[in-house]
Backbone as a ProteinNet text record, in pm:
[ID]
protein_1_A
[PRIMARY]
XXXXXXXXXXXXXXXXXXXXXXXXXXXXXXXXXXXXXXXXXXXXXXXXXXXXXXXXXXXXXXXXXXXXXXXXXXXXXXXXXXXXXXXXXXXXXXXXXXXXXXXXXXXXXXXXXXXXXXXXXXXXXXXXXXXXXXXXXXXXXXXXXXXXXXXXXXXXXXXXXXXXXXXXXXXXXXXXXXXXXXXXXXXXXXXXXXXXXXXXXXXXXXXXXXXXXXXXXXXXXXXXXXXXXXXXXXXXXXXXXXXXXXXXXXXXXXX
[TERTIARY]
-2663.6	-2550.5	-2449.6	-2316.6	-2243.1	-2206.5	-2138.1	-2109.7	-1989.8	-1953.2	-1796	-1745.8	-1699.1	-1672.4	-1509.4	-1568.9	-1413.9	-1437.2	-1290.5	-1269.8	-1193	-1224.8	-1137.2	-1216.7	-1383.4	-1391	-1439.6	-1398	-1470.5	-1380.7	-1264.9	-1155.9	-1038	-971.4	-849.5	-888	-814.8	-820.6	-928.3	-979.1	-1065	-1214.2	-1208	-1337.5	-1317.4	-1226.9	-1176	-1243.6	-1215.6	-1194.9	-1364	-1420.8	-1559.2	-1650.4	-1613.5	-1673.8	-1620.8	-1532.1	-1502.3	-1569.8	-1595.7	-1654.6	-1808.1	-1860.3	-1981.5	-1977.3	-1935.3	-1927.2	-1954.7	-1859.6	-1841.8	-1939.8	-2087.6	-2194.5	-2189.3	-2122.2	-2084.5	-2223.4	-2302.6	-2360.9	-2225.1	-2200.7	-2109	-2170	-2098	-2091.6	-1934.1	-1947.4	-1864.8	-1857.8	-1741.2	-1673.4	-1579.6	-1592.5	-1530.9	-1577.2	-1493.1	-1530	-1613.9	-1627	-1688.3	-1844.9	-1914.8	-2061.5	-2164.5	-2124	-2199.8	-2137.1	-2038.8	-1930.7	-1979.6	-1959.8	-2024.7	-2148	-2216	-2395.2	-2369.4	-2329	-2309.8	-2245.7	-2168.5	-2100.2	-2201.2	-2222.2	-2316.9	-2416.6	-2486.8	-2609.1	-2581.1	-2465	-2408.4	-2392.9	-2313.7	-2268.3	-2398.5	-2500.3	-2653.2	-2731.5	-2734.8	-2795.2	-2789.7	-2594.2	-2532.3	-2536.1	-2499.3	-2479.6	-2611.5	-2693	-2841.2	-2782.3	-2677.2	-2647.3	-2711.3	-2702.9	-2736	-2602	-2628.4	-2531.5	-2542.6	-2429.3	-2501.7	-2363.7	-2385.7	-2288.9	-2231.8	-2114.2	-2072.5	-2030.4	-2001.1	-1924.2	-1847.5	-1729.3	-1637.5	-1543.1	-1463.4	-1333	-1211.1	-1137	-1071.6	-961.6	-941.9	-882.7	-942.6	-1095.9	-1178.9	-1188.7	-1152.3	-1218.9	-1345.1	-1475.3	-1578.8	-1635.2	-1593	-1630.7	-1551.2	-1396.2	-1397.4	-1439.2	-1482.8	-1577.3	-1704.8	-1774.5	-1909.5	-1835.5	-1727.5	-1668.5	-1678.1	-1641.3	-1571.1	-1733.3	-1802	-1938.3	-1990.6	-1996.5	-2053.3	-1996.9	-1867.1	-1755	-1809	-1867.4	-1862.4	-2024.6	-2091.5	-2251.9	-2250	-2316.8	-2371.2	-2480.8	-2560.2	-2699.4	-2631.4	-2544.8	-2513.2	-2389.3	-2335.2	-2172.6	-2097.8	-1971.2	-1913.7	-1803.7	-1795	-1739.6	-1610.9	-1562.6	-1457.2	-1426.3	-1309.1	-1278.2	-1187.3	-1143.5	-1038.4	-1037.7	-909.1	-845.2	-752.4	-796.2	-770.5	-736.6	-800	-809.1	-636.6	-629.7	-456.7	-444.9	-314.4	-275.4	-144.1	-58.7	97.1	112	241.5	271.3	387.5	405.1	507.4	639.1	549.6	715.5	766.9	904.4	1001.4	961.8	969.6	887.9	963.4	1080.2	1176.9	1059.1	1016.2	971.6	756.9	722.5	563.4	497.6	402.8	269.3	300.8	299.2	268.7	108.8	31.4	-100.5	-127.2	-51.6	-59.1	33.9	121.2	219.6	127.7	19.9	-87.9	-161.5	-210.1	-341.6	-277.9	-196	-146.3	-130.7	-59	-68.1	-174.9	-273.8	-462.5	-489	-497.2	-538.1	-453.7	-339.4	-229.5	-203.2	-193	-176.8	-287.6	-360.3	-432.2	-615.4	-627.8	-735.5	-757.3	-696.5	-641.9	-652.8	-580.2	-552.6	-667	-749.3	-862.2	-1004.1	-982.4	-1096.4	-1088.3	-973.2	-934.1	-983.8	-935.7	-987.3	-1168.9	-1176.2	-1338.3	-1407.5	-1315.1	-1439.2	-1391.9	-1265	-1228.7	-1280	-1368.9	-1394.1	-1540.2	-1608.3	-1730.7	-1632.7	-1529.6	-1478.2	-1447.7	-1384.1	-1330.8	-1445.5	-1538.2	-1621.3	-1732.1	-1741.2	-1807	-1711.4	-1590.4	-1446.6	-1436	-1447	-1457.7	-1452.1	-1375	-1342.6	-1210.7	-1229.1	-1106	-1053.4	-936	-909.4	-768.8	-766.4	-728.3	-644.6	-498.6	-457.5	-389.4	-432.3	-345.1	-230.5	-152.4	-10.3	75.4	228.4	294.6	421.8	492.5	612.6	739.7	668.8	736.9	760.7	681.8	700.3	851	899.8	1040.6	1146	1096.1	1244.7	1236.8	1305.4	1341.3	1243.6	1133.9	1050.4	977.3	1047.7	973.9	850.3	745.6	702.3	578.2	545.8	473.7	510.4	641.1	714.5	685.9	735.1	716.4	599.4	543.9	370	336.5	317.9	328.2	399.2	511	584	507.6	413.1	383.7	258.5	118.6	68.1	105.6	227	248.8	312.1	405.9	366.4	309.5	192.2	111	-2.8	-3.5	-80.8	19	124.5	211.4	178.6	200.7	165.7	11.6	-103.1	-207.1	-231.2	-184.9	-158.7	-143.6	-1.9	38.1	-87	-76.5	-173.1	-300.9	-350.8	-478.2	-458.8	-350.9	-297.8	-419.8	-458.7	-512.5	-660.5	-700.7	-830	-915.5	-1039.5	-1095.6	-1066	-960.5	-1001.3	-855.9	-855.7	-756.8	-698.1	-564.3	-506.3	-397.1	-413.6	-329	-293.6	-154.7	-91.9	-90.8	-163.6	-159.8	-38.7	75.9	210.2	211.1	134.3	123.2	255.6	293.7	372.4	303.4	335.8	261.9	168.7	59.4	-77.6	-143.7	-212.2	-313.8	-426.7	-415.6	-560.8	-498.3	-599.8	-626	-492.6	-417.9	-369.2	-235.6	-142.1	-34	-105.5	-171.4	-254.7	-295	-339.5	-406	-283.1	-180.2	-42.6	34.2	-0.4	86	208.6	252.6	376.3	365.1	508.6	516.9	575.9	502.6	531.8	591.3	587.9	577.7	691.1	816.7	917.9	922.7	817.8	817.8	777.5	812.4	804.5	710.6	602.3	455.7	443.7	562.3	559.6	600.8	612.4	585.7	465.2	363.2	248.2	131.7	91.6	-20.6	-167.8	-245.8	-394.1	-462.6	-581	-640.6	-695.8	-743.8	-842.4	-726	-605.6	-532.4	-500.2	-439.5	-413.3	-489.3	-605.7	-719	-785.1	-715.8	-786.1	-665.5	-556.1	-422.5	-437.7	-499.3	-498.6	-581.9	-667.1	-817.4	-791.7	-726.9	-684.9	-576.3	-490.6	-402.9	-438	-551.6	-598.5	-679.7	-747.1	-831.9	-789.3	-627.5	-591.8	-471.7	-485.5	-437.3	-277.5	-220.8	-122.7	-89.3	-12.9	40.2	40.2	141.9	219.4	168.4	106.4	68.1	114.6	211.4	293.7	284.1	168.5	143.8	204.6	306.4	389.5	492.2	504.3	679.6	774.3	748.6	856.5	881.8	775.1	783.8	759	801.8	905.2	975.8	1049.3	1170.8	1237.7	1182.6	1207.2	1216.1	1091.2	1123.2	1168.7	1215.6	1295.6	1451.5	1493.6	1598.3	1596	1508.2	1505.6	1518.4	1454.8	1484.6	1644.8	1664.1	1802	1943.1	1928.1	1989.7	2093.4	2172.8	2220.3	2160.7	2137.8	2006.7	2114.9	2184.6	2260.4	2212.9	2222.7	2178.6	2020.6	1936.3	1818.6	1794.9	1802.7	1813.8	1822.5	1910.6	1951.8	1877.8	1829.7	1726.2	1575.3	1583.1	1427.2	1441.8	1574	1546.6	1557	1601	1585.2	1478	1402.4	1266	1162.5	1206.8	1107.5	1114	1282.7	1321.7	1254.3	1216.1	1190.9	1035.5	951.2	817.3	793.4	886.2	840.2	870.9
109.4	172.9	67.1	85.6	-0.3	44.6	-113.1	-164.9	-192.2	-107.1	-105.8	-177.7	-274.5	-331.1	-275.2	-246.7	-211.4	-245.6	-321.2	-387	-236	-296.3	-228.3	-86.9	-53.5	72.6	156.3	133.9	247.3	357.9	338.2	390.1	471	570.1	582.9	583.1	508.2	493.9	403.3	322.8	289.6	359.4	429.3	503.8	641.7	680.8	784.6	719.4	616.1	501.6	503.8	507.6	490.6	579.8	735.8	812	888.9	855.9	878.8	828.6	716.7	626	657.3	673.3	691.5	870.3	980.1	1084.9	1032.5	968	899.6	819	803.3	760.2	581.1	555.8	383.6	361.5	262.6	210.2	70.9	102.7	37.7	-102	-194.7	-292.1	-281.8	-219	-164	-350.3	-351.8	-479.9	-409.2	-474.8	-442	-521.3	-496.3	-595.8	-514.3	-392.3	-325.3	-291	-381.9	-349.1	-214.6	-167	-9.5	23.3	109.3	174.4	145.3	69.8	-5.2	83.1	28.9	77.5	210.4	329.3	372.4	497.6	424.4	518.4	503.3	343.7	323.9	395	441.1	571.8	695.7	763.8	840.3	884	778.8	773.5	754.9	698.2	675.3	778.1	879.3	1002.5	1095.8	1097.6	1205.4	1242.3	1122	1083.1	1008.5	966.2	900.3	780.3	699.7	582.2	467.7	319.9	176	167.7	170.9	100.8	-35.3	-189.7	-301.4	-292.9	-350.6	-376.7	-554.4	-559.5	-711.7	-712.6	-731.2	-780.6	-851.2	-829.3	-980.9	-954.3	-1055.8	-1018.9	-1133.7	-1055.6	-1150.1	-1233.5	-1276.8	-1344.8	-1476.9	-1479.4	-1600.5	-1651.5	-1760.3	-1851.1	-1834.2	-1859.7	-1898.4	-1733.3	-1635.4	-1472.2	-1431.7	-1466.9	-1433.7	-1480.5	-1626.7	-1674.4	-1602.8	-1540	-1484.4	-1387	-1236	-1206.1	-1222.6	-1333.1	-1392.3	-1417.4	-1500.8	-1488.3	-1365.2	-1274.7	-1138.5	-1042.9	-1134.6	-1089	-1178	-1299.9	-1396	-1310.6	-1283.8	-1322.2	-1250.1	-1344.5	-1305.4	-1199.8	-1213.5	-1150.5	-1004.6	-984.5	-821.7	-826.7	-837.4	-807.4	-654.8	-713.1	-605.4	-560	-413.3	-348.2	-322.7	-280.4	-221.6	-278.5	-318.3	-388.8	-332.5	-260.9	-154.9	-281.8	-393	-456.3	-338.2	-319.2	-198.4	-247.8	-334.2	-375.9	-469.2	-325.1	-395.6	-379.4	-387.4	-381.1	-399.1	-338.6	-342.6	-408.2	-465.6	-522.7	-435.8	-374.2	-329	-340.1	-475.3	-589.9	-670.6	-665.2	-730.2	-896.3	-946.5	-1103.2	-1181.3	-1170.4	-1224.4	-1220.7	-1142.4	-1112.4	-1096.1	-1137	-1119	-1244	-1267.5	-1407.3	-1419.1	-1591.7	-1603.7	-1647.5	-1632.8	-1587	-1453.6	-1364	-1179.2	-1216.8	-1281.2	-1310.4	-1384.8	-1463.8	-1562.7	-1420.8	-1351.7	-1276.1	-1178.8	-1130.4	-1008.5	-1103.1	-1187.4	-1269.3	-1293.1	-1331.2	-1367	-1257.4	-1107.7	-1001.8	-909.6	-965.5	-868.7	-959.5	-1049.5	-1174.7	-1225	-1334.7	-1432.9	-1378.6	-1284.5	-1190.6	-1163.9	-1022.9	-977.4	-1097.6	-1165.9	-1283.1	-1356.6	-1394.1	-1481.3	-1379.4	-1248.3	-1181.7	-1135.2	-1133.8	-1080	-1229.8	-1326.8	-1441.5	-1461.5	-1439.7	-1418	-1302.3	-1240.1	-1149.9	-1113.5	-1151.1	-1212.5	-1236.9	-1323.8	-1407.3	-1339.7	-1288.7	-1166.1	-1065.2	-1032	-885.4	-934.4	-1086.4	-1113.8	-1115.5	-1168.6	-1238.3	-1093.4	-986.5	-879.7	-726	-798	-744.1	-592.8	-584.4	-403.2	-442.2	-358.2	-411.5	-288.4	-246.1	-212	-261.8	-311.4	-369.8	-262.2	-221.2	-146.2	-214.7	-290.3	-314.6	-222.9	-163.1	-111.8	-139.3	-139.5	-188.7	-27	-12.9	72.7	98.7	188.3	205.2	135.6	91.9	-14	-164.1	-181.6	-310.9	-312.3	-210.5	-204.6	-161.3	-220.8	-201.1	-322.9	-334.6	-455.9	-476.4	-363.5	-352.6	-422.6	-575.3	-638.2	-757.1	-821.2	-899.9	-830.7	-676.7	-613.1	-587.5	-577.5	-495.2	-581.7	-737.2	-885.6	-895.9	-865.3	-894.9	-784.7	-669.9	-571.5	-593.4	-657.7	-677.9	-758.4	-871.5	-940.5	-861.9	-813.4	-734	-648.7	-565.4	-453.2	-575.1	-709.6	-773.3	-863.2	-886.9	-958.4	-847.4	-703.5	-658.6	-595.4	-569.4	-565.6	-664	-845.5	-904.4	-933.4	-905.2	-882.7	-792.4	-706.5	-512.9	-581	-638.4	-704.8	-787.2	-966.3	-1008	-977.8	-877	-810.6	-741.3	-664.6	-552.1	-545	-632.7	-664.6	-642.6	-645.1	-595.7	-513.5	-531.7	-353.4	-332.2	-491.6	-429.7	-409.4	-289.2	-260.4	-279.1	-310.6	-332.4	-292.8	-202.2	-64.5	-118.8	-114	-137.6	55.5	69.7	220.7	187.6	247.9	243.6	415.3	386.6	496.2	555.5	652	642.2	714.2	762.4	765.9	870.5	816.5	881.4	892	1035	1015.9	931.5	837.2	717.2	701.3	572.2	512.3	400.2	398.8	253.5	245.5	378.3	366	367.9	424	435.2	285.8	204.2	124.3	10.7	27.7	-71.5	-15.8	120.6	136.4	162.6	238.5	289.6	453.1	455.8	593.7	678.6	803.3	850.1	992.6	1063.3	1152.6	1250.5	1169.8	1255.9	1252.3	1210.6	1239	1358.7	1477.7	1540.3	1597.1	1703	1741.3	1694.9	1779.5	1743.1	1612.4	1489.1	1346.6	1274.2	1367.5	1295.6	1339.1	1271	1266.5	1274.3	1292.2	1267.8	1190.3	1135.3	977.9	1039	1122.2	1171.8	1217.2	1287.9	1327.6	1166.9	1082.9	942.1	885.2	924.5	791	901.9	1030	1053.8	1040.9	1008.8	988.7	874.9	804.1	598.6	674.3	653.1	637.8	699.4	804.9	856.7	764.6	741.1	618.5	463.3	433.3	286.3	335.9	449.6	407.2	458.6	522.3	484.9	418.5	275.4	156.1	178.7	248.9	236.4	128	45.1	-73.3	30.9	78.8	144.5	271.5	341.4	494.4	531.8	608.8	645.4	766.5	828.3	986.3	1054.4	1163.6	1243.2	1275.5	1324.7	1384.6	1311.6	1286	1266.5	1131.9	1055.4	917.7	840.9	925.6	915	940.9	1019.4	968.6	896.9	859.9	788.3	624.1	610.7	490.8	432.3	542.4	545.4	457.8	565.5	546.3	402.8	347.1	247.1	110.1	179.8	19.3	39.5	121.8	148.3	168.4	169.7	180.9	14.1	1.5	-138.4	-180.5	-335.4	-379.2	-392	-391	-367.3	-270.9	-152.5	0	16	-60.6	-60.9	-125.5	-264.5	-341.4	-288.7	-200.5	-145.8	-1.3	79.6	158.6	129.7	6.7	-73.6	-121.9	-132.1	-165.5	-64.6	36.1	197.4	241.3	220.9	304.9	179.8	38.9	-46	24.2	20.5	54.1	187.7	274.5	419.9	422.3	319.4	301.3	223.9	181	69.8	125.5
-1494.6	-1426.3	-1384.6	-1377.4	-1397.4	-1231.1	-1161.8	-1054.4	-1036.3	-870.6	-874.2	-690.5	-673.9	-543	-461.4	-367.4	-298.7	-182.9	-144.9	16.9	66.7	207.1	290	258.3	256.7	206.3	308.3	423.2	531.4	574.5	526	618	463.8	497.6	392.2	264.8	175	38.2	0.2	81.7	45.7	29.2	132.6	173.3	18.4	28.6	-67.2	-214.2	-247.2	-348.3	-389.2	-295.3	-294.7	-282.6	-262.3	-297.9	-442	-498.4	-611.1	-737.2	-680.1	-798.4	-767.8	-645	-666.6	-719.2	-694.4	-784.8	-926.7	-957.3	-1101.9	-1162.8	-1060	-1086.4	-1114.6	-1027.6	-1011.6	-910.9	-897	-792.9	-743.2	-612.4	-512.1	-379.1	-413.8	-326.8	-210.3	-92.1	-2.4	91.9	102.9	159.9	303.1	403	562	657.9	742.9	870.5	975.3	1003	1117.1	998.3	1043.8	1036.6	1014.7	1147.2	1178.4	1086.5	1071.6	1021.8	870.6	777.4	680.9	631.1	726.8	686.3	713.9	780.7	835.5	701.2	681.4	556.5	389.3	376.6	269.4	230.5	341.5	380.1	324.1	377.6	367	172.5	131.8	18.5	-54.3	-60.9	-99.3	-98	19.8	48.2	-30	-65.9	-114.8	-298.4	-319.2	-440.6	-537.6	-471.4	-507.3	-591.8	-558.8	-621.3	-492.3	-572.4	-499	-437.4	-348	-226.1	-130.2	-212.8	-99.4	-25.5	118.8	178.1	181.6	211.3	276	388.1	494.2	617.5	581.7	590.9	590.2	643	700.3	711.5	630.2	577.6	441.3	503	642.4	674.9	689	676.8	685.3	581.6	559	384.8	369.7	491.5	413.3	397.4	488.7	462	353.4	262.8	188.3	4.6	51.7	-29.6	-104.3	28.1	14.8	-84.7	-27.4	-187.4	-324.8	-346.7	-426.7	-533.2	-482.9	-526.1	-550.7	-476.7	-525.9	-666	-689.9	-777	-919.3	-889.8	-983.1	-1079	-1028.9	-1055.7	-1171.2	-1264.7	-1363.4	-1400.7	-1285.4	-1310.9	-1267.6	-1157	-1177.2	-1150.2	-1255.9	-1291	-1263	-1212.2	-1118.7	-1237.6	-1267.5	-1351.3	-1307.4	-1207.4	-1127.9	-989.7	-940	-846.7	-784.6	-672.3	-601.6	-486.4	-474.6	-375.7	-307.6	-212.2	-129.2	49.1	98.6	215.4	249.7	354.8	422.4	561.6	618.1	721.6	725.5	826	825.7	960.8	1010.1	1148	1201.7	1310.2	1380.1	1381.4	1454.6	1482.3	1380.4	1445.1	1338.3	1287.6	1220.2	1176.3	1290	1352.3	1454.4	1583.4	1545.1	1726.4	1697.8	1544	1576.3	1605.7	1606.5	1595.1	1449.9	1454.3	1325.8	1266.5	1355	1343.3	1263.7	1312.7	1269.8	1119.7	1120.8	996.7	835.5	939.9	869.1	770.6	883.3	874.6	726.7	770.8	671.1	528.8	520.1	403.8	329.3	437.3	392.3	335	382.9	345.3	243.5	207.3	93.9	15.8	28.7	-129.3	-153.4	-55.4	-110.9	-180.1	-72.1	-96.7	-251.1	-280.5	-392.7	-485.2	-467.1	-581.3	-587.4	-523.7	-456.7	-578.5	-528.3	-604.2	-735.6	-771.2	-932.8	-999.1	-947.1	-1023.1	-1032.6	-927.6	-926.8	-1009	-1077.4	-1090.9	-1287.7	-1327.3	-1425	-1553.1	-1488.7	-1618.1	-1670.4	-1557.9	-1681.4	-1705	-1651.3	-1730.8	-1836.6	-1882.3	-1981.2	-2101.5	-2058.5	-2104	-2197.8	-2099.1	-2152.1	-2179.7	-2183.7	-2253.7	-2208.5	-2062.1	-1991.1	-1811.4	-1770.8	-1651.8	-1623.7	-1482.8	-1417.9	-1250.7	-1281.7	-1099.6	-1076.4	-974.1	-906.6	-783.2	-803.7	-662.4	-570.1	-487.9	-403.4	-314.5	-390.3	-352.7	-237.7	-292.7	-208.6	-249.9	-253.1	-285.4	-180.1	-95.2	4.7	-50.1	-177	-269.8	-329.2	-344.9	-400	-295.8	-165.4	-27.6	-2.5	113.5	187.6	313.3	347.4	463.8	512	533.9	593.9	511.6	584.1	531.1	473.8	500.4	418	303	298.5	164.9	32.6	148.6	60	5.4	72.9	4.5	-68.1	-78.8	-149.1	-308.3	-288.8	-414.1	-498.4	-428.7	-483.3	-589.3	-492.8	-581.2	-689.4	-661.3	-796.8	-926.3	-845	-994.8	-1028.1	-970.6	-1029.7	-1113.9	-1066.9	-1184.5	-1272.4	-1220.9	-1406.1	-1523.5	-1433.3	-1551.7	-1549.3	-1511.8	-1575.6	-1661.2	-1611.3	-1763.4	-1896.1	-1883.1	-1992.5	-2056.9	-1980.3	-2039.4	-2141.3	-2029	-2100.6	-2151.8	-2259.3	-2314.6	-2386.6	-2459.7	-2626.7	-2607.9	-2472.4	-2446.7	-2357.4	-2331.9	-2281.6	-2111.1	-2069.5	-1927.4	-1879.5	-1732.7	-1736.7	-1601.5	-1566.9	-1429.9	-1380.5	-1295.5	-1212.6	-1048.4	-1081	-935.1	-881.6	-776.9	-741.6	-598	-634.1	-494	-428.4	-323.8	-263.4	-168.3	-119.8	30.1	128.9	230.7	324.3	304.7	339.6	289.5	427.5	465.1	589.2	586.8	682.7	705.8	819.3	887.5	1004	947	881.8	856.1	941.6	947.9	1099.1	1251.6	1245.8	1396.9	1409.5	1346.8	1357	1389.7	1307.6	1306.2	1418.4	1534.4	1597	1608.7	1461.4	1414.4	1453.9	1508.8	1511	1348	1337.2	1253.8	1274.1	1412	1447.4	1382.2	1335.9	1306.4	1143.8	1058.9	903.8	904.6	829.2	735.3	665.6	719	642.8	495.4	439.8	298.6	229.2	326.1	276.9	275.8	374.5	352.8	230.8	221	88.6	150.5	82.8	111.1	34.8	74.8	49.4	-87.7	-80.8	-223.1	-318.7	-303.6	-418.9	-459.3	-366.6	-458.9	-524.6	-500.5	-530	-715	-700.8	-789.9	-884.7	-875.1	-954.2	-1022.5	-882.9	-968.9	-1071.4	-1021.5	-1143.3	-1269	-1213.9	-1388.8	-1419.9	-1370.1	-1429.8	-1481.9	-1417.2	-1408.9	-1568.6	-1523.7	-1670	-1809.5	-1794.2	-1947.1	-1924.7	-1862.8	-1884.4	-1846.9	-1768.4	-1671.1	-1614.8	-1603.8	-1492.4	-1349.5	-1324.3	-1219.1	-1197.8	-1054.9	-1026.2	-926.8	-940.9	-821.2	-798.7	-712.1	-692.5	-563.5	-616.1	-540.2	-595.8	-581.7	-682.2	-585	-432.1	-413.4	-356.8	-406.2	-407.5	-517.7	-657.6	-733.5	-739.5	-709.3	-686.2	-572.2	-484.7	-434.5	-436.8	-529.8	-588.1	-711.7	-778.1	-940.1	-833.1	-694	-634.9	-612	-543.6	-480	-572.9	-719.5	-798.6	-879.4	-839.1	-974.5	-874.1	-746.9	-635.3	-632.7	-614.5	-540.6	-486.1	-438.1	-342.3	-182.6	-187.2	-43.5	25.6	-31.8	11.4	17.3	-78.6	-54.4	6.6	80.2	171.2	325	331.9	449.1	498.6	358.2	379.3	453.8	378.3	421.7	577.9	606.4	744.7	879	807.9	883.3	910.7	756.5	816.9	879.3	882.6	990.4	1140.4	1149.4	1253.2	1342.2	1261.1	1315.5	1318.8	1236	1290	1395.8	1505.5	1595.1	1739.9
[MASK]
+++++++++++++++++++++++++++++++++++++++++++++++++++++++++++++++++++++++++++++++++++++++++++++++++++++++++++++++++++++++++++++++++++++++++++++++++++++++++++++++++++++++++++++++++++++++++++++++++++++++++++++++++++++++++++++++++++++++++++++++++++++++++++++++

């Protein structure tokens, strides 16, 4: 039975992410920082589904905790089929006015992470020519929103040009750009959302079942919602003045 790792999997899209794949008869290695919660859900998903469930603790702002990762990504003896970099976080405040500790952290966990484990886990997909990574990026990658937006951009293209790269062979790599989707991930960032729009929000399981069908017939880009496509067809074909200034409206109205 083939083996599928996802960070960030207790909560949202991740948690979503991970009962999908175990439906899909994946045995799962679940990556997070809250422990209980962890084991807690692993059980759950083990009970339900009668798949192997290991856990990690980590938190991906640590080198030597996201090391341990990185190794679990590498191993030969049980090679990881599927990889969903899923684990994020957004900041409130304006970069003028946050920690650059909190500025550190988000970087650790939306660039270096991501980038840190695709390399790790690589070279058996290459090697046994089958593999899917899954970055969860955002349709906020194509505004001006801040130093999330920045980092965000970075994921959707760094798996554009992995798509590419690996065109010619069996493994495949999907930037999934969500928009606002129900999870713990504004509550948690302390953004108000109160005045969006029922019909802008999404749910964790309709996205997660959009990627997957997108990731696995070799899609770069999955943008599920009608109306965050068009919203982001707007946003790249828009002037960047006007998108610029959009991006700083809606910082503005989450803080």
């Amino acid at each position: 039975m083939a083996t599928a790792l996802v960070t960030g999997a207790t909560s949202g899209i991740g948690a979503a992410y991970a009962k999908l794949l175990a439906k899909e008869r994946y045995d799962l290695v679940l990556v997070a920082r809250d422990l209980p919660r962890l084991n807690a859900y692993a059980k759950e998903l083990n009970k339900t589904y009668k798949i192997k469930v290991e856990t990690l603790q980590a938190d991906l702002t640590k080198p030597a905790q996201l090391a341990k990762v990185e190794k679990r990504l590498s191993s030969k003896a049980k090679p990881i089929e599927v990889l969903i970099n899923n684990a994020g976080f957004g900041i409130k405040q304006s970069f003028t006015d946050t920690q650059i500790k909190k500025e550190q952290e988000l970087l650790d966990v939306l660039v270096t992470a991501p980038m840190r484990l695709t390399h790790a886990v690589l070279p058996q997909m290459i090697k046994r020519d089958i593999g899917v990574i899954v970055n969860v990026s955002s349709v906020a990658s194509w505004i001006a929103g801040g130093t999330y937006s920045a980092a965000k951009s970075y994921l959707t293209v760094f798996s554009e040009y992995l798509n590419t790269e690996l065109s010619r062979t069996n493994i495949k790599i999907s930037a999934l750009c969500p928009g606002f989707t129900r999870t713990e991930f504004h509550q948690r960032g302390k953004m108000r959302m109160n005045g969006l729009p029922n019909f802008m929000w999404l749910s964790a399981d309709q996205v997660v079942e959009k990627s997957w069908k997108y990731a696995k017939a070799g899609k770069a880009i999955c943008i599920p919602g009608w109306q965050y496509l068009i919203l982001s067809t707007i946003a790249r074909v828009a002037p960047r003045p006007i998108v610029r200034k959009a991006g700083i409206n809606v910082r503005r109205k989450q803080r």
